[in-house]
NUSE-625613 format. One record per residue: residue number from 1; residue in one letter; x, y, z of N, C-alpha, C, O, CB in turn. Coordinates in steps of 0.2 Angstrom, whole numbers. Glycine has a CB too. Layout:
BEGIN
ATOM     i   aa    n.xx    n.yy    n.zz   ca.xx   ca.yy   ca.zz    c.xx    c.yy    c.zz    o.xx    o.yy    o.zz   cb.xx   cb.yy   cb.zz
ATOM   NUM    A       X       Y       Z       X       Y       Z       X       Y       Z       X       Y       Z       X       Y       Z
...
END
This chain:
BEGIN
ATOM     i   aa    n.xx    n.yy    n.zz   ca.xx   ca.yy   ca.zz    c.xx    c.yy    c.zz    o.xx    o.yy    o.zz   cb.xx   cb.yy   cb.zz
ATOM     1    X     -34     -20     -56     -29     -15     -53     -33     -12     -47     -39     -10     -48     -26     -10     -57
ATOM     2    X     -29     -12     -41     -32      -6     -36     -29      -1     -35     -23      -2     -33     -34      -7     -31
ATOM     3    X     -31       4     -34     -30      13     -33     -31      12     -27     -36       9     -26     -34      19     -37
ATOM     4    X     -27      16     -21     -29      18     -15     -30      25     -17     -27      28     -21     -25      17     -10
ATOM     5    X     -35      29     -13     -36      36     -11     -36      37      -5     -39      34       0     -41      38     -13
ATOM     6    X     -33      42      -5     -31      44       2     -40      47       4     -45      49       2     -24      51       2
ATOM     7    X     -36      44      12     -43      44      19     -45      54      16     -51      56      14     -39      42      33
ATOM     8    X     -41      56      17     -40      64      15     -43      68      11     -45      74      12     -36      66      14
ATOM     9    X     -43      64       5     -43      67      -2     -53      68      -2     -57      64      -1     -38      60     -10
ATOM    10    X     -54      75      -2     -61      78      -1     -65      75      -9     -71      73      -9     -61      90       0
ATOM    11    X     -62      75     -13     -65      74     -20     -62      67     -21     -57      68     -26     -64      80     -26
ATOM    12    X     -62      63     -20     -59      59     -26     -60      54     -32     -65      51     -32     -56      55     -24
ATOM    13    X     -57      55     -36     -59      52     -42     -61      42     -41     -59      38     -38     -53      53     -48
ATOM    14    X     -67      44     -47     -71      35     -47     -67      30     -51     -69      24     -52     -80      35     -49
ATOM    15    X     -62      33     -55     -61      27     -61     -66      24     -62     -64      18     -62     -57      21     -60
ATOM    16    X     -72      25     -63     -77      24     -69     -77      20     -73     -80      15     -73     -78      28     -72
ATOM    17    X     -73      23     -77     -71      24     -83     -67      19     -87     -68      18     -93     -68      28     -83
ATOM    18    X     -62      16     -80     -56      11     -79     -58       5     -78     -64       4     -78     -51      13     -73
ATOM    19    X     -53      -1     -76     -56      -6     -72     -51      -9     -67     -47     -13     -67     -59     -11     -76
ATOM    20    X     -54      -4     -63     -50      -3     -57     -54      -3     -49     -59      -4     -51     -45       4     -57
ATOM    21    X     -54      -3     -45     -56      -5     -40     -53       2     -34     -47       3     -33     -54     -13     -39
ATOM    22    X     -56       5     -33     -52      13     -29     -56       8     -20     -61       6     -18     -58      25     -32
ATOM    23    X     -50       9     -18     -48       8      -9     -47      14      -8     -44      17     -11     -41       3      -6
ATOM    24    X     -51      18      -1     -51      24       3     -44      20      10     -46      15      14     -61      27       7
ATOM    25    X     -38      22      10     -34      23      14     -29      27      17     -24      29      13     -33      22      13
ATOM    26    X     -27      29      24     -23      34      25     -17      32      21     -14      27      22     -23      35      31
ATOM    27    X     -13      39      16      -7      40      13      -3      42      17      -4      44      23      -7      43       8
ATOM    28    X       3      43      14       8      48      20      11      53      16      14      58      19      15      43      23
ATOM    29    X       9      51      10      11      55       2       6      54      -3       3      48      -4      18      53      -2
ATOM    30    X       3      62      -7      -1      60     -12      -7      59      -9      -8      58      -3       2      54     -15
ATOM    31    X     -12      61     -15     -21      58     -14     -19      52     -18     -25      50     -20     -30      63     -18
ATOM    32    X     -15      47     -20     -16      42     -24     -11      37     -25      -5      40     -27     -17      45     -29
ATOM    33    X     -10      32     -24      -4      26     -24      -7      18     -26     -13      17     -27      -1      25     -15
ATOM    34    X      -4      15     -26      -6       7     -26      -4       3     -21       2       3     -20      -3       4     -31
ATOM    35    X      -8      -1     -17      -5      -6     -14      -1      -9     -12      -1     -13     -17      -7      -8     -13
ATOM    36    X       5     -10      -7       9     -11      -6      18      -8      -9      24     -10      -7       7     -14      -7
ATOM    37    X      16      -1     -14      21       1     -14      19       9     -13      22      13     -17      24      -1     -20
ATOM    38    X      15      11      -9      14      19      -6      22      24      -7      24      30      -9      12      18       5
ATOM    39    X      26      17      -6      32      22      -2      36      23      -8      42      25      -7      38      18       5
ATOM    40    X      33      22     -15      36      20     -20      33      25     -25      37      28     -29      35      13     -21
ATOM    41    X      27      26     -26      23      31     -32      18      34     -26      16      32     -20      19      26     -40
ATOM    42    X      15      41     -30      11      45     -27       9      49     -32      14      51     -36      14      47     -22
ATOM    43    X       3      53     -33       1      56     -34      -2      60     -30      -4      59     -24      -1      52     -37
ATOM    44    X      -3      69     -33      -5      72     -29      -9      76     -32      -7      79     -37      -2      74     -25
ATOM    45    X     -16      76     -31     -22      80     -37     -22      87     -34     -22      88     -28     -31      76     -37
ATOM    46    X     -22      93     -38     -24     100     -37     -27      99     -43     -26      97     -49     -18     106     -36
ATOM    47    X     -36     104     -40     -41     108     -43     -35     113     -43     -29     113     -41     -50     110     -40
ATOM    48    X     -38     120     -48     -33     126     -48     -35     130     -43     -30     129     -39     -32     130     -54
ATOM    49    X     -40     136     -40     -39     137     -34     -34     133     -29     -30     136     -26     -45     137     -32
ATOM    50    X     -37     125     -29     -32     123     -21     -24     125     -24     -19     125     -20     -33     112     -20
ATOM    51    X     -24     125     -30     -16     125     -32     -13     132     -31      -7     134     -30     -15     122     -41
ATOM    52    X     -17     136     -32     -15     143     -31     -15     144     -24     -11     148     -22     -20     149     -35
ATOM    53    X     -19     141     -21     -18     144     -14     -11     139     -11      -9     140      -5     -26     144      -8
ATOM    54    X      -9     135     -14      -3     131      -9       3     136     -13       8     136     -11      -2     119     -10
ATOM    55    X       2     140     -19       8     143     -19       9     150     -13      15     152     -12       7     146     -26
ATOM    56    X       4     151     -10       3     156      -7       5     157       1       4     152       5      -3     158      -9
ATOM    57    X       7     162       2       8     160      13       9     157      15      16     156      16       3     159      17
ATOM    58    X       4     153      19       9     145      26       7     139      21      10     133      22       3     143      36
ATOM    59    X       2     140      16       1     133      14       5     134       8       2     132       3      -6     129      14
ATOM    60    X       9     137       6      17     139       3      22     132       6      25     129       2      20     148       7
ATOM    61    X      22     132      11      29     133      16      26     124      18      30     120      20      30     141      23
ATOM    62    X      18     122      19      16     116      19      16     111      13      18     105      14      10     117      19
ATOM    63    X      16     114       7      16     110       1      23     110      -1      25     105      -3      11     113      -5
ATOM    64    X      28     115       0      37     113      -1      36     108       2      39     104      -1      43     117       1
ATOM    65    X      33     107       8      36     100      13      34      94      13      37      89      15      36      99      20
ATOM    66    X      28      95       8      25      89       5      29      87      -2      31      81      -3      16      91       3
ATOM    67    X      31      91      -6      35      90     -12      40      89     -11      44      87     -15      35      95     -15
ATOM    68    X      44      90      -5      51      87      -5      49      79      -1      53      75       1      58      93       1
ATOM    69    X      44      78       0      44      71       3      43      67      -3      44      61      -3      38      69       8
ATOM    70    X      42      71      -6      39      64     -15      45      63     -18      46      58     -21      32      69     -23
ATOM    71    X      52      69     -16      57      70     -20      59      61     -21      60      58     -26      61      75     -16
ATOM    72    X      61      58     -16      64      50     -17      60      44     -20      62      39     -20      65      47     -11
ATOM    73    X      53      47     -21      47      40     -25      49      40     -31      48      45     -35      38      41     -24
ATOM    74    X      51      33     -34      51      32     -41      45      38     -46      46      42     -51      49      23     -42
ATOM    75    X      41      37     -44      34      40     -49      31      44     -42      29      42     -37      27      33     -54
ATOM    76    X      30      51     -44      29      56     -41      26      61     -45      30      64     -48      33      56     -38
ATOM    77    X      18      65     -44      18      70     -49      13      73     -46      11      71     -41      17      67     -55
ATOM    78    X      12      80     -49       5      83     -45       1      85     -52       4      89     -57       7      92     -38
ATOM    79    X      -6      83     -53      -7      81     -57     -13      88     -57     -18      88     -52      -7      74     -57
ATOM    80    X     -13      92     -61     -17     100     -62     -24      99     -66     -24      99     -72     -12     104     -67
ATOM    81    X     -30     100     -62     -35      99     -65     -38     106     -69     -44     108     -69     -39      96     -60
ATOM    82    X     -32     109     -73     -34     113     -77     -27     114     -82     -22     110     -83     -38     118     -73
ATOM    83    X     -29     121     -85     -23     122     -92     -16     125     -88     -15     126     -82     -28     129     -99
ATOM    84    X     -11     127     -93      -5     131     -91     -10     137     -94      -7     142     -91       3     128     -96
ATOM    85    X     -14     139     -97     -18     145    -101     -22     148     -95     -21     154     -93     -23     143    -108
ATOM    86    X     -26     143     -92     -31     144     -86     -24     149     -81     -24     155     -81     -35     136     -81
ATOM    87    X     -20     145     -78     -16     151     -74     -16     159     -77     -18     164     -75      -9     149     -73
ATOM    88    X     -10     157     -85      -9     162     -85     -13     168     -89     -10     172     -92      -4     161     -87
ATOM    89    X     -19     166     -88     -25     170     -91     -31     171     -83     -37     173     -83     -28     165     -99
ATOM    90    X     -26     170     -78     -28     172     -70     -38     169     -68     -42     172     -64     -27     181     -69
ATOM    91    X     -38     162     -71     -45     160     -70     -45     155     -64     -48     150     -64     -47     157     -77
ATOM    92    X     -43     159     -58     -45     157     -52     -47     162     -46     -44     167     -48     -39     154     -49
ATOM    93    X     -49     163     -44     -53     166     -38     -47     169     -33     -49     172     -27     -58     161     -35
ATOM    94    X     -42     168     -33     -35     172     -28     -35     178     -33     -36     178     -39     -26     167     -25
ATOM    95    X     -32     183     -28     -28     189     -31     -22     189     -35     -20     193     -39     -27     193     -25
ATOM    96    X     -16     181     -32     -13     181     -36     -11     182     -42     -15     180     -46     -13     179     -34
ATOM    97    X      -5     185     -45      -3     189     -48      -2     182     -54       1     177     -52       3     193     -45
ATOM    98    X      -5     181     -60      -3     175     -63       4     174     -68       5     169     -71      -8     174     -67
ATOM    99    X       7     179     -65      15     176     -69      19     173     -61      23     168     -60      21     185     -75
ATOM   100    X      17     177     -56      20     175     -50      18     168     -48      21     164     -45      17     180     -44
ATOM   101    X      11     165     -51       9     159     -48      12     155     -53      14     149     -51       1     159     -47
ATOM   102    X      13     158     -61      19     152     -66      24     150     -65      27     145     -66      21     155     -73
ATOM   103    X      29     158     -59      35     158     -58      35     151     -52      39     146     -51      39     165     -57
ATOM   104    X      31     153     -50      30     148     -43      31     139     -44      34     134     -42      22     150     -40
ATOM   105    X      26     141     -48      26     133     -51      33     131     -53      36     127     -51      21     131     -58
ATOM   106    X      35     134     -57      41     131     -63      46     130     -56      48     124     -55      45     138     -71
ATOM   107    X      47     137     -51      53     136     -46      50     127     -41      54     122     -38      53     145     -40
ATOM   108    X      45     128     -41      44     121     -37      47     114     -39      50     109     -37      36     119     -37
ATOM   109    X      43     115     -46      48     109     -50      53     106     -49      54     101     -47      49     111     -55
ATOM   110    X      61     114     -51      65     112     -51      67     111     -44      71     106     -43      67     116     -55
ATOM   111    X      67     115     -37      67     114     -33      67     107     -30      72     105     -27      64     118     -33
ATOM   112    X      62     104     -32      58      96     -28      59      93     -35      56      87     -34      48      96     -26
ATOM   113    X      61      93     -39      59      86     -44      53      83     -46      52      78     -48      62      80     -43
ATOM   114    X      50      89     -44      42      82     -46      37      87     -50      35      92     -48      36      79     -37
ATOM   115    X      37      84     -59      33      87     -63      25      90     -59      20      88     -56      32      81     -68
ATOM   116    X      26      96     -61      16      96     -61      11      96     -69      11     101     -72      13     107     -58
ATOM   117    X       9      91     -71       5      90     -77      -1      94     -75      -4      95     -70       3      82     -77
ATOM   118    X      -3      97     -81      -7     100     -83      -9      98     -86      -7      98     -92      -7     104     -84
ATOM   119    X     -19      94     -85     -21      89     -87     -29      94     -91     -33      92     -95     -21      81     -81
ATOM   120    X     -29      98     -89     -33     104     -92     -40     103     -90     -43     107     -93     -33     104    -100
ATOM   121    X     -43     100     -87     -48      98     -85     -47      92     -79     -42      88     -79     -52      98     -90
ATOM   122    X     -55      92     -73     -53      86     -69     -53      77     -72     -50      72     -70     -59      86     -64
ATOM   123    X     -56      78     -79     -58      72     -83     -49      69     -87     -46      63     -87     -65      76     -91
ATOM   124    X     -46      74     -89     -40      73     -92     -34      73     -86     -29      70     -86     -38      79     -97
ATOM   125    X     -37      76     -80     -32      72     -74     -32      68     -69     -28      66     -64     -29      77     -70
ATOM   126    X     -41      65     -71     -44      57     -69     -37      52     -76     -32      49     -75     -56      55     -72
ATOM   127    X     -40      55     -82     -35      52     -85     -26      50     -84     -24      45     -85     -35      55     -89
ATOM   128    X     -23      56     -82     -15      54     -83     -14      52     -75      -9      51     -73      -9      63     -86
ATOM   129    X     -19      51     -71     -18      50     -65     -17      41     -65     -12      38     -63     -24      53     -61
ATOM   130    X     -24      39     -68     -24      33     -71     -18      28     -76     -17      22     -77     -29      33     -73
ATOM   131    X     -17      34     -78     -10      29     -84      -5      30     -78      -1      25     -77      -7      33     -94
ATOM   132    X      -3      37     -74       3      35     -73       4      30     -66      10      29     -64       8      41     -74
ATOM   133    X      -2      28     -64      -2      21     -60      -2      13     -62      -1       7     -59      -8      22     -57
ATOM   134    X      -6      16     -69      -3       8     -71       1       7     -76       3       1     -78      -8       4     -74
ATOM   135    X       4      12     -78      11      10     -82      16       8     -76      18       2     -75      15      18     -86
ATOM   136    X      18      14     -70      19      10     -63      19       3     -62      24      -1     -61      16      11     -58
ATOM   137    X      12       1     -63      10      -5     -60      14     -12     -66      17     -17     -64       1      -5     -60
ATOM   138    X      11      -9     -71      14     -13     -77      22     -12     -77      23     -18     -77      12     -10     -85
ATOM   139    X      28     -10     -77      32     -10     -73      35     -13     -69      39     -17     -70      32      -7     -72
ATOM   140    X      32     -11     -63      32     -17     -56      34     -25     -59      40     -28     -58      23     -18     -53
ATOM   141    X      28     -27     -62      24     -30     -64      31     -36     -67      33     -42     -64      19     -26     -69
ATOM   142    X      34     -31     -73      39     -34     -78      45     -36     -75      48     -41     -77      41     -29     -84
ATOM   143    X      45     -31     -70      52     -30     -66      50     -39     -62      52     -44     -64      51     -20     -59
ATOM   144    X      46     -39     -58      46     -46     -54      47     -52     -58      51     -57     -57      39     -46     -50
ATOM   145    X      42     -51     -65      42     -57     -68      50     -59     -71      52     -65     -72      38     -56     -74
ATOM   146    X      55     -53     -73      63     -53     -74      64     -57     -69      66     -62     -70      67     -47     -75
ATOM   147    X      63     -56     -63      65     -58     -58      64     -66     -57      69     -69     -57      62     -54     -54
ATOM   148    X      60     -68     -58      57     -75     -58      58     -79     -61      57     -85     -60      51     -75     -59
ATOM   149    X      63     -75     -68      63     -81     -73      71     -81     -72      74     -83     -76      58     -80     -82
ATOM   150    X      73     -78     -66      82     -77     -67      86     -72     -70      92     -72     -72      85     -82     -69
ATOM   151    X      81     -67     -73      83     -62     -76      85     -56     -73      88     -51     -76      79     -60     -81
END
């Protein structure tokens, strides 16, 4: 399988771990997609600082516009490199208030349709990043072969 990562994305994960092949490419959505269907799944990684500050100010008003673009991709998610506890026990470095930054989250959700997983660490959101690209992929996959055989 190959993973694209976005030209953008400052950290990105190595799939290591996987056996997958990571391509550096400009996205239009997401640090994360598969080739040839970008327009289709996406992934977007927040450490928790970066996550606390897109609740905050102008990059508030940046990340709604990124989140309503994900709104029409079959698989779309923002994938939390830490706990639901880490927030609400304020273990980030902003002033934000941590029920303000929970309420925030939950309103994005419903707002945009696109889960935020809290994978509790960067290792467990290398993990759900990787399944939910190749369950996608395996999907795809099933979907064409129906196809092929006239199903």
């Amino acid at each position: 399988m190959i993973i694209i990562a976005d030209t953008r994305e400052q950290a990105p994960y190595s799939f290591t771990c996987y056996d997958v092949d990571v391509v550096r490419a400009p996205l239009s959505c997401g640090d994360y997609s598969l080739p040839g269907v970008e327009h289709l799944v996406a992934i977007e990684r927040k450490a928790l600082d970066d996550l606390i500050s897109c609740l905050m100010g102008k990059n508030r008003d940046r990340f709604e516009r990124e989140l309503d673009r994900l709104r029409p991709y079959n698989v779309a998610a923002v994938v939390v490199e830490a706990s639901w506890q880490d927030i609400s026990r304020g273990r980030y470095t902003s002033n934000m208030r941590p029920q303000s930054a929970l309420q925030s989250v939950i309103a994005m959700q419903v707002r945009h349709n696109v889960p935020f997983m809290f994978c509790g660490d960067r290792s467990g959101a290398q993990y759900v990043t990787h399944g939910l690209l190749l369950k996608y992929a395996y999907e795809i996959a099933k979907q064409y072969k129906a196809i092929q055989n006239g199903g």
